[in-house]
LOVOTOR-380949 format. One line per 2 residues: number of its first residue (from 1); their letters; for each residue x, y, z of C-alpha. Coordinates in nm, 3 decimals. Each point is the difference from the previous one (the first is absolute). Layout:
# residues N
NUM> a> X,Y,Z | ...
***
This chain:
# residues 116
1> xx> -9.615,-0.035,17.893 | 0.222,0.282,-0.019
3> xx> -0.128,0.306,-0.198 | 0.217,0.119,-0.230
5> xx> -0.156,0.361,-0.070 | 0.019,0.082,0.374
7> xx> 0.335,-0.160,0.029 | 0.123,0.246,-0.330
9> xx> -0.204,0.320,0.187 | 0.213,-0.046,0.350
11> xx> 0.294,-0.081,-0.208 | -0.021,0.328,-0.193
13> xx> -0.116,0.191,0.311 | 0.334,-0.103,0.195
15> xx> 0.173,0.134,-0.298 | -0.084,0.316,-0.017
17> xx> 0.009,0.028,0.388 | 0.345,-0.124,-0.025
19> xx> 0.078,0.268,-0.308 | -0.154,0.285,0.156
21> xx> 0.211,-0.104,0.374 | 0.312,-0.020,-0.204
23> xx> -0.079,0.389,-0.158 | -0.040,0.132,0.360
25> xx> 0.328,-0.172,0.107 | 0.214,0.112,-0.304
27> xx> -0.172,0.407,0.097 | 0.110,-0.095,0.362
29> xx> 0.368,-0.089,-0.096 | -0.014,0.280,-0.219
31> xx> -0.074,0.252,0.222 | 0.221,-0.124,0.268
33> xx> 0.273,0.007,-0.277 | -0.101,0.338,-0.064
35> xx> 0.016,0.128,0.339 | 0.354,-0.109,0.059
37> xx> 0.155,0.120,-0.318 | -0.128,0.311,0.117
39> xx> 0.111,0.010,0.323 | 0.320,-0.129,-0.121
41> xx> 0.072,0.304,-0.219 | -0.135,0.265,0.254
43> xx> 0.238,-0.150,0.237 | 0.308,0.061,-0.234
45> xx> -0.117,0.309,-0.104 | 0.007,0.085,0.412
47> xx> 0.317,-0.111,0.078 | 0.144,0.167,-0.352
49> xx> -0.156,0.321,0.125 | 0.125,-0.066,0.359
51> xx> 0.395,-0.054,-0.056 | -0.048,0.321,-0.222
53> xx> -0.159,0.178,0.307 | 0.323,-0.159,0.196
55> xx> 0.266,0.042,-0.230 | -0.075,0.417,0.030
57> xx> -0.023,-0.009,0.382 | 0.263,0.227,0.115
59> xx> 0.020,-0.142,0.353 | -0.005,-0.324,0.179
61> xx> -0.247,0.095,0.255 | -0.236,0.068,-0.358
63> xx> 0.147,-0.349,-0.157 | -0.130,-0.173,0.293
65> xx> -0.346,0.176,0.054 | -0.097,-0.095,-0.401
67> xx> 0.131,-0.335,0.066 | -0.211,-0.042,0.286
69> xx> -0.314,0.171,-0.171 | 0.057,-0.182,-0.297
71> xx> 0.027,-0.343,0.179 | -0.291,0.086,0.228
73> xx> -0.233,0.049,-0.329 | 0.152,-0.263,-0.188
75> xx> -0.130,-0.274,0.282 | -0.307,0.198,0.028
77> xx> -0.062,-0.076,-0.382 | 0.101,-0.384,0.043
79> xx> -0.224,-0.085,0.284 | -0.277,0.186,-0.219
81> xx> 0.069,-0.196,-0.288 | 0.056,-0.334,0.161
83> xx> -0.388,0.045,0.164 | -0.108,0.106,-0.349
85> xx> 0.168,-0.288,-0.189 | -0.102,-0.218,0.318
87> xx> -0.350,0.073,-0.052 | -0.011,-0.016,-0.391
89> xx> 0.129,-0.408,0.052 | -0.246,-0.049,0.248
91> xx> -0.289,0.124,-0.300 | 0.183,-0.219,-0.224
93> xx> -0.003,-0.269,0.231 | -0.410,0.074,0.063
95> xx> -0.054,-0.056,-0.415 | 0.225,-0.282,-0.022
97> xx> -0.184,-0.193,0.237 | -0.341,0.185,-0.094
99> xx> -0.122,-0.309,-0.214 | 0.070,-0.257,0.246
101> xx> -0.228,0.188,0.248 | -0.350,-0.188,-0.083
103> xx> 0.157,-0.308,-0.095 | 0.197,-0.016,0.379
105> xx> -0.295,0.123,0.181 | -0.266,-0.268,-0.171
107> xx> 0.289,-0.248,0.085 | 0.040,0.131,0.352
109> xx> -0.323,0.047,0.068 | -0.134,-0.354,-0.082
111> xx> -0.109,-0.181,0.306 | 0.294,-0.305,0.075
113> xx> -0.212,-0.376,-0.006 | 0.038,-0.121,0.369
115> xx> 0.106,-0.353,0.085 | -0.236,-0.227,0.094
***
C-alpha cells in the first residue's frame, strides 16, 4: 500500500531541496555576471587611460614601450581573470550537481544482481 503522508513528506522535501539549489545557482550566475561586468569596465577604463598615455608620447621609441607595457599587463589581467571566471564555473558546476550527489552515489553504489 503506498503511504500517502510519507509520499507528501519526500515530495515536499525534494522541493525545497530543489528551491534552495535553484537560489545558489541564480547567486552563482550572479556573481559570475558580476565579475565580468566589472572586468569589462576596468578594461575600458585601461585602454581609455592607455591611448591617453599614448596619444602624449612625444617619441616613437616611448609609443612603443607603453604599447608594449600596456599589452604585457593587459594579458596579464586576462589570464587572471579567465582562471578566476574558470574557477567560479567550476563552483557553479559543484552546486548544480550538488543535489544529485546522494542520489548518484546510493545508485552507484548498489551492488549489480549477478546472472545465474
Amino acid at each position: 500500500m503506498i503511504n500517502f503522508d510519507d509520499a507528501n513528506k519526500k515530495g515536499k522535501e525534494a522541493m525545497d531541496a530543489m528551491l534552495k539549489n535553484y537560489s545558489e545557482v541564480a547567486k552563482g550566475f550572479q556573481a559570475i555576471t558580476t565579475e565580468a561586468s566589472e572586468y569589462s569596465k576596468k578594461s575600458f577604463q585601461d585602454a581609455a587611460s592607455h591611448m591617453e598615455a599614448l596619444s602624449g608620447a612625444k617619441s616613437i621609441e616611448t609609443a612603443l614601450e607603453l604599447q608594449t607595457n600596456f599589452l604585457k599587463s593587459s594579458y596579464e589581467s586576462f589570464v587572471a581573470e579567465a582562471t578566476k571566471m574558470s574557477e567560479m564555473y567550476a563552483d557553479l558546476a559543484k552546486t548544480v550537481y550538488k543535489p544529485f550527489e546522494a542520489p548518484v552515489a546510493k545508485a552507484t553504489g548498489m551492488s549489480m544482481p549477478t546472472a545465474a
